[in-house]
ZAMARGU-4260 file (C-alpha; in steps of 0.2 Angstrom, whole numbers, plus 5000, padded with zeros to 4 digits):
<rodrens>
0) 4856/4948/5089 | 4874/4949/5084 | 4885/4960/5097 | 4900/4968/5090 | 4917/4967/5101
5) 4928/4975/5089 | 4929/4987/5083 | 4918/5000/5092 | 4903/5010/5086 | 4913/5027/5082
10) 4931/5019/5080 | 4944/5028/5069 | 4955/5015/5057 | 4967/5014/5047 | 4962/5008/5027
15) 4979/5002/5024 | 4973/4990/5039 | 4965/4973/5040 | 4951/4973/5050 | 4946/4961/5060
20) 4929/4963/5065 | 4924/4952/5081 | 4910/4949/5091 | 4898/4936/5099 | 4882/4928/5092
25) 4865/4918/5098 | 4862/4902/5103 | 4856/4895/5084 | 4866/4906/5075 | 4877/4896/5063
30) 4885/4912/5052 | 4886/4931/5052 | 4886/4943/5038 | 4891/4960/5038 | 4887/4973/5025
35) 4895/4993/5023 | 4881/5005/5019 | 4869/4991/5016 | 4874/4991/4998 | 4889/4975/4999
40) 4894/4962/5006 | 4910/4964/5017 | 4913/4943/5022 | 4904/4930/5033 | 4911/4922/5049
45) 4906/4905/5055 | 4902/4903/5075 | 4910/4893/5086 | 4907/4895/5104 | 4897/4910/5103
50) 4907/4920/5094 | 4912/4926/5075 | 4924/4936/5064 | 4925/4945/5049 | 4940/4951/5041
55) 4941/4965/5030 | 4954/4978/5020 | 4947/4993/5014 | 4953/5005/5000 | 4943/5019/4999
60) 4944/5033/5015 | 4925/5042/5025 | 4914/5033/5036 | 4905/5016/5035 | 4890/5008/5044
65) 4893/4990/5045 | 4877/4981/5048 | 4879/4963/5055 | 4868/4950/5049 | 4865/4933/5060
70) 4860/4918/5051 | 4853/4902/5056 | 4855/4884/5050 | 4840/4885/5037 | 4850/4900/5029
75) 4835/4914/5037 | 4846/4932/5039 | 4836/4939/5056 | 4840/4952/5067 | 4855/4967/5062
80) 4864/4975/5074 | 4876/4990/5067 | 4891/5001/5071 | 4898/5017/5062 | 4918/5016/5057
85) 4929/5029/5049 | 4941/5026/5037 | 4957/5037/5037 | 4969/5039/5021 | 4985/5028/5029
90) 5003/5033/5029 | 5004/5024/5010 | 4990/5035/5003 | 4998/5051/5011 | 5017/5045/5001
95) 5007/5040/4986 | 4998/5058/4986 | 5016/5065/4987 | 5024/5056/4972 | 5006/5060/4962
100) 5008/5079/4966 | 5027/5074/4961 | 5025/5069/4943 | 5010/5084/4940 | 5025/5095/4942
105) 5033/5088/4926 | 5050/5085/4938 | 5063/5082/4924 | 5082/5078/4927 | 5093/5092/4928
110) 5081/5101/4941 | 5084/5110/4957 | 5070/5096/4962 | 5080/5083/4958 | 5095/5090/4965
115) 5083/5091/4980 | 5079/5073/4980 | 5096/5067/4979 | 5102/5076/4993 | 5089/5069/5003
120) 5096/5051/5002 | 5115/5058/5006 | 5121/5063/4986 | 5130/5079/4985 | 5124/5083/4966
125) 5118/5099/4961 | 5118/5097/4943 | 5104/5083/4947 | 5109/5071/4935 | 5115/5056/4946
130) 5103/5041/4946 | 5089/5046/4956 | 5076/5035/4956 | 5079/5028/4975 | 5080/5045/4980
135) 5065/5049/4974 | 5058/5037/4982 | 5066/5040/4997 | 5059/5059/4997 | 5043/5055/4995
140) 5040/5044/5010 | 5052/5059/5022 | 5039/5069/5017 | 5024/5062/5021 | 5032/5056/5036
145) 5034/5072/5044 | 5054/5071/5042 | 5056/5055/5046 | 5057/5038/5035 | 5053/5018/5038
150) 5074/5013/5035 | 5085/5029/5039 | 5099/5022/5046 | 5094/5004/5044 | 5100/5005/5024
155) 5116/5009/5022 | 5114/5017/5005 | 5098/5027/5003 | 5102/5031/4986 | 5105/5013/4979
160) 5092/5000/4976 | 5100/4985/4982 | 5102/4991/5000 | 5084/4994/4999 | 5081/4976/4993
165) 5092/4969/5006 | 5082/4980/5021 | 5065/4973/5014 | 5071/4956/5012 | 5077/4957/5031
170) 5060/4963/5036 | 5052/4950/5029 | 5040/4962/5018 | 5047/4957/4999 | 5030/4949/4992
175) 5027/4945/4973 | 5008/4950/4972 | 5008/4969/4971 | 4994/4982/4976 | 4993/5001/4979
180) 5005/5010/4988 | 5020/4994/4988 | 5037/4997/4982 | 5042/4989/4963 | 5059/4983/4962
185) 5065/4979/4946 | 5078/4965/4943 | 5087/4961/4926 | 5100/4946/4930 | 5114/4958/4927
190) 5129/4958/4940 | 5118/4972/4950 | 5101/4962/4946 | 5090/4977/4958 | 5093/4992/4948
195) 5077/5002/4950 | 5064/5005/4959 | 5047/5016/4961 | 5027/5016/4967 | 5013/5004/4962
200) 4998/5016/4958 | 4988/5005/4954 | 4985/4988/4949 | 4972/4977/4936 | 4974/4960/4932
205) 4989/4957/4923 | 4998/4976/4924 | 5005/4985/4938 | 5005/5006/4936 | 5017/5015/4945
210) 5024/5034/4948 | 5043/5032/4947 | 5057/5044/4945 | 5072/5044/4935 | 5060/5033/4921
215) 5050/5037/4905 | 5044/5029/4889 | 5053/5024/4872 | 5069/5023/4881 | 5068/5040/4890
220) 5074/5038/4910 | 5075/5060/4911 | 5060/5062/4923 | 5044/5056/4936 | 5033/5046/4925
225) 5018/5034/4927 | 5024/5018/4919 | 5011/5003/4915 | 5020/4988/4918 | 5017/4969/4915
230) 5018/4958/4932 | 5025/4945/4926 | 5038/4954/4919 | 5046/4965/4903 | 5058/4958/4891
235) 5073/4955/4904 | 5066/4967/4920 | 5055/4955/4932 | 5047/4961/4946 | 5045/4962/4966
240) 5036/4971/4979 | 5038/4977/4996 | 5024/4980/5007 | 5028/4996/5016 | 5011/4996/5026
245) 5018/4987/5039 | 5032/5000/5043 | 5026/5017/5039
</rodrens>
């Protein structure tokens, strides 16, 4: 019977985690399956020297049994053993939830709110009109942080997008494959190439959605909008990503 090592029955996790489920296996045992709820598949793991692992990211937030499966050399799935696991909304959900919330407001440029989110990157503006879409961004994860933020004093210009690009690229989290809750940088191959910035929402095969501030369609740039946009790029914007699950 398959014996899980990690995690343990009743373990809290993280969904913006990958988990690495571990354990140890039979003597015949050649693979081990694991399914959530008994309704999918989450991976198989190979044995060697007793032992397997499974790794899996998951998206959706609650509880999960995960059921292991051992299987032998002709293919036969015998014995289960199982463990329940729950799932808590990560740090990029709780931002994601802010800037969602953000744009149900109708935030349009001009505002007290926008004023607000300038001056919590530094920017002295009460008239709100100042490019503010790093701010924005910046406001959003302060919040859901509980006051404090992933760069802070590490990016020497909260309010302008090319600090920001230079702080992920020295991080090492700049990635060109997007996915819920990363960073979008946009880049035009003008003398300041990383001119703005916002959230990825969501993302299908060849588009990227986002929650971005300071942006609009047909030309406007007046408020928080969600913006479909094409991964491989719009007329002279191309894209990168920063995966911010690693330092929330």
């Amino acid at each position: 019977m398959p014996t899980f090592l990690y995690p343990q029955n009743g373990a809290v996790l993280d969904i913006n985690d990958v988990v690495e489920f571990n354990g140890t296996a039979d003597a015949g045992v050649v693979k081990v399956e694991l399914f959530a709820d008994e309704k999918f598949s989450i991976g198989v793991g190979e044995v060697k020297d007793g032992k397997w692992s499974v790794k899996r990211r998951f998206s959706v937030s609650g509880t999960r049994q995960i059921i292991a499966y051992d299987i032998d050399s002709a293919g036969r799935k015998t014995r289960s053993a199982g463990i329940g696991i729950k799932l808590n909304r990560g740090k990029t959900e709780a931002i994601l939830a802010i800037a969602e919330v953000e744009y149900k407001r109708h935030i349009f440029e001009g505002s007290d709110r926008v004023a607000s989110y300038l001056a919590a990157a530094g920017v002295n503006d009460p008239t709100g009109t100042t490019a503010w879409c790093a701010s924005f961004v910046y406001w959003c994860i302060k919040k859901a942080c509980g006051g404090s933020t992933i760069y802070g004093a590490e990016v020497p210009n909260l309010a302008y997008v090319p600090s920001i690009y230079g702080w992920a690229k020295s991080k090492g989290i700049l990635t060109v494959k997007p996915e819920r809750g990363h960073l979008f940088i946009s880049m035009d191959g003008t003398s300041e190439p990383w001119h703005h910035i916002g959230f990825v929402a969501g993302v299908d095969e060849n588009e990227f959605y986002t929650i971005e501030g300071n942006s609009g369609y047909g030309g406007s740039t007046d408020h928080v909008a969600e913006v479909p946009r094409n991964i491989s790029g719009d007329g002279n914007d191309t894209y990168i990503f920063v995966d911010i699950s690693t330092v929330v």
